[in-house]
N, C-alpha and C positions, 0 to 999 in steps of 0.2 A: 814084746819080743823083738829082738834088735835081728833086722833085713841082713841075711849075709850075702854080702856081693863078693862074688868071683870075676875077675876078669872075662869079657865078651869078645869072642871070637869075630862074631860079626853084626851085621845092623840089627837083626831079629833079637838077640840074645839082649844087644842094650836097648832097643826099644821097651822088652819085656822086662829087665830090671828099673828102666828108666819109669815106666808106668808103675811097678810095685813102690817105688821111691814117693811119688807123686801122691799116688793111693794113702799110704803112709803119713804122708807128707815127715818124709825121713831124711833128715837135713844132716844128719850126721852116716848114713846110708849113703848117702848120694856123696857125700864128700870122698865114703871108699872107694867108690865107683870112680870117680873123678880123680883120684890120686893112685889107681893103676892102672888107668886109661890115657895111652900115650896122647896127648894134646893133638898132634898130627895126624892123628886118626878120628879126632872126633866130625869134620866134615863127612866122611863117608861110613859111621858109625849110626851118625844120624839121620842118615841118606835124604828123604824131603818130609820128616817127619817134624822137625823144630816146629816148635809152638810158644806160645808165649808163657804158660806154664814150665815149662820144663827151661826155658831163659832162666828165669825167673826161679827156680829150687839150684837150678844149675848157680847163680849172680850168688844168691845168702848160702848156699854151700863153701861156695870161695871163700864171701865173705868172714865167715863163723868159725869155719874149721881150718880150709887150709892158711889163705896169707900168712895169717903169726907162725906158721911154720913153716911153709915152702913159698914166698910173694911169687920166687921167680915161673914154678910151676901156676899156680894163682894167672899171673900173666898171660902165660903161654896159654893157658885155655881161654882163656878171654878173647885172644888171637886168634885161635882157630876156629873157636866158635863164632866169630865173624866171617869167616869162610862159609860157614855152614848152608848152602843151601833155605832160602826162606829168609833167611838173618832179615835181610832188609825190609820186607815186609814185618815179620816180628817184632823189628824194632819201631818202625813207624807205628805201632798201636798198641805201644806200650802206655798206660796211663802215667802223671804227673808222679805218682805213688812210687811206681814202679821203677820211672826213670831213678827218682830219689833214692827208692835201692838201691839200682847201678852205680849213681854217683859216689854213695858209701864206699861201695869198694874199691872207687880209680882212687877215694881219696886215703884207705887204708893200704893200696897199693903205695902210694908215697911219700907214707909216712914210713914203710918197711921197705929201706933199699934193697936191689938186687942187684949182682949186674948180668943178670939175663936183660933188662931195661933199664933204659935211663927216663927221665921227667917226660924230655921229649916225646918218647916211643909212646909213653903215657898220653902224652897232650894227643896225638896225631888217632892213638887208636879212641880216644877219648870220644871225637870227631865221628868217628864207623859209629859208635852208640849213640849217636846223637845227641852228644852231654853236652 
């Protein structure tokens, strides 16, 4: 049975869809989540809960569902979620595996223009994930 996601009012709401997603492991779930969840609000949606799991369902959600149809949305959370409280730590102990996810999607970001981004914004944020 397919997770319905509603929009999260605040950090409680999305940690507790964020964890049913994961539970799941519901990549097309977390993608709705992801595409009515204004990007600018994911740093303090997630408050100091980021994990490398949820990077990670968050990265092949992008990856799967949204880019071929919003890159520029795709973008923006990628942006914000380096804002995210923890990012840095998260991202230093990502495995080889893992990284190589990430990389899939800077490079399916470039293959689908926006102009929310250009290459550059790409290359620089590229750098925040340690790609």
């Amino acid at each position: 049975e397919k997770l319905r996601v509603s929009e999260p009012s605040n950090a409680y709401d999305f940690g507790q869809i964020t964890n049913a997603v994961i539970a799941n492991k519901d990549k097309a779930a977390c993608a709705d989540l992801l595409t009515i969840t204004d990007p600018k609000k994911l740093p303090v949606l997630l408050s100091n809960k980021l994990e490398g799991e949820i990077l990670l369902i968050f990265i092949q959600s992008l990856e799967h569902y949204v880019t071929g149809k919003d890159p520029g949305l795709a973008y923006q959370h990628l942006f914000y979620l380096s804002k995210a409280e923890r990012f840095k730590v998260v991202v230093a102990l990502l495995s080889k595996n893992e990284k190589e996810e990430v990389q899939k999607l800077f490079d399916l970001l470039s293959e689908h223009q926006s102009d929310q981004y250009s290459l550059e914004d790409l290359e620089s944020l590229k750098k925040v994930y340690e790609i």
